[in-house]
VOGU-3710 file (C-alpha; in Angstrom, 3 decimals, decimal comma):
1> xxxxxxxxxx> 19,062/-16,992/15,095  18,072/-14,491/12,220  18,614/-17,487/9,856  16,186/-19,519/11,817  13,604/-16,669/11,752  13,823/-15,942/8,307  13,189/-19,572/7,759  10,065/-19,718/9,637  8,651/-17,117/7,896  8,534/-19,422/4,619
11> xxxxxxxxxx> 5,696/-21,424/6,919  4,003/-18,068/6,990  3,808/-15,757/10,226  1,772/-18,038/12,690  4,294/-20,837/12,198  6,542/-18,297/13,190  4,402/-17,237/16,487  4,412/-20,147/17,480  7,737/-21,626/17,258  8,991/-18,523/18,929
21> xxxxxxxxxx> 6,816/-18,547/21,424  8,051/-22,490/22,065  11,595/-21,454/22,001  11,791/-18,210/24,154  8,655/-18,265/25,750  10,398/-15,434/28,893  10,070/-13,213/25,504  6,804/-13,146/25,432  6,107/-13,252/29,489  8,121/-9,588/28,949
31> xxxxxxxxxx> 6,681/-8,721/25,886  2,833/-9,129/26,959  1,170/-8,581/30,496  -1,889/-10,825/29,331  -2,437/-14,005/27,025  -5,430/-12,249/25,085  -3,142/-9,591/23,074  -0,657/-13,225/21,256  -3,729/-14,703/21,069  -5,209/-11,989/19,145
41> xxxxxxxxxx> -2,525/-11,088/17,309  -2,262/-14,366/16,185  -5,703/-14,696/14,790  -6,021/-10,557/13,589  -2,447/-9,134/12,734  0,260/-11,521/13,224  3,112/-9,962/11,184  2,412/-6,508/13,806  2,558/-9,382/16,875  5,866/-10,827/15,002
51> xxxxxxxxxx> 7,365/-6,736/14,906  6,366/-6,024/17,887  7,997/-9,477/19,800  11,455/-8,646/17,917  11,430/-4,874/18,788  9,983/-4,829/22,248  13,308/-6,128/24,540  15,061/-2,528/24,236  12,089/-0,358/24,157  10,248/1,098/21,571
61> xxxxxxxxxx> 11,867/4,012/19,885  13,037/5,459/16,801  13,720/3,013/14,169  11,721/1,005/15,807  8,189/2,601/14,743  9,174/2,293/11,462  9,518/-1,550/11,880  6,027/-1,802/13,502  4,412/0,552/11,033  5,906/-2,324/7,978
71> xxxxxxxxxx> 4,207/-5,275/10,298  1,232/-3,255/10,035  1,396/-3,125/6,488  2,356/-6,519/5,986  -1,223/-7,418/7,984  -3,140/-4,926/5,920  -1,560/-6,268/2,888  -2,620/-9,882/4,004  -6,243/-8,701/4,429  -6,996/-6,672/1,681
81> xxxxxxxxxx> -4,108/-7,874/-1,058  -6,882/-11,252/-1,975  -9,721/-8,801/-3,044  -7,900/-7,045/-4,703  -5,987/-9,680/-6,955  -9,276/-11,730/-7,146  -11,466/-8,965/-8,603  -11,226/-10,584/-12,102  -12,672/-13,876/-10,856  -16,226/-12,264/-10,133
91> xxxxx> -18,433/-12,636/-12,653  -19,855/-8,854/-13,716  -23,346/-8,293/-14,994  -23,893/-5,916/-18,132  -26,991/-4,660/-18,555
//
């Protein structure tokens, strides 16, 4: 199984959403009350939904803040990472 995760990842995090959530969909029925916080995650922050899913069975504790907080990152790297390694591209105008 960790194989098979790691693997989806390659396809990028929503690949990943969603093959999990066709594979071991009473996962998610635990994980989530509602169908609005997958469906934002995956459009907003899916690496956090991805962290979340894997943590979530035995409770969230300990370690597993830390593993959240990197999902996090992962997002806000996602986000902010392009205008930050695109800043080159925009033309600048000297006066």
């Amino acid at each position: 199984m960790c194989c098979l995760v790691a693997a989806l990842f390659m396809f990028g995090p929503r690949a990943g959403i969603y093959i999990w959530l066709l594979i071991e969909p009473g996962r998610w029925a635990l994980a989530f009350d509602t169908v609005l916080w997958p469906i934002a995650g995956f459009l907003v922050a899916p690496w956090t939904t991805l962290m979340y899913l894997a943590v979530f069975p035995g409770g969230i504790d300990g370690l597993d803040y830390l593993w959240l907080g990197i999902g996090i990152a992962f997002d806000l790297f996602t986000w902010f990472g392009g205008g930050y390694t695109n800043r080159n591209r925009i033309p600048t105008r000297t006066a």
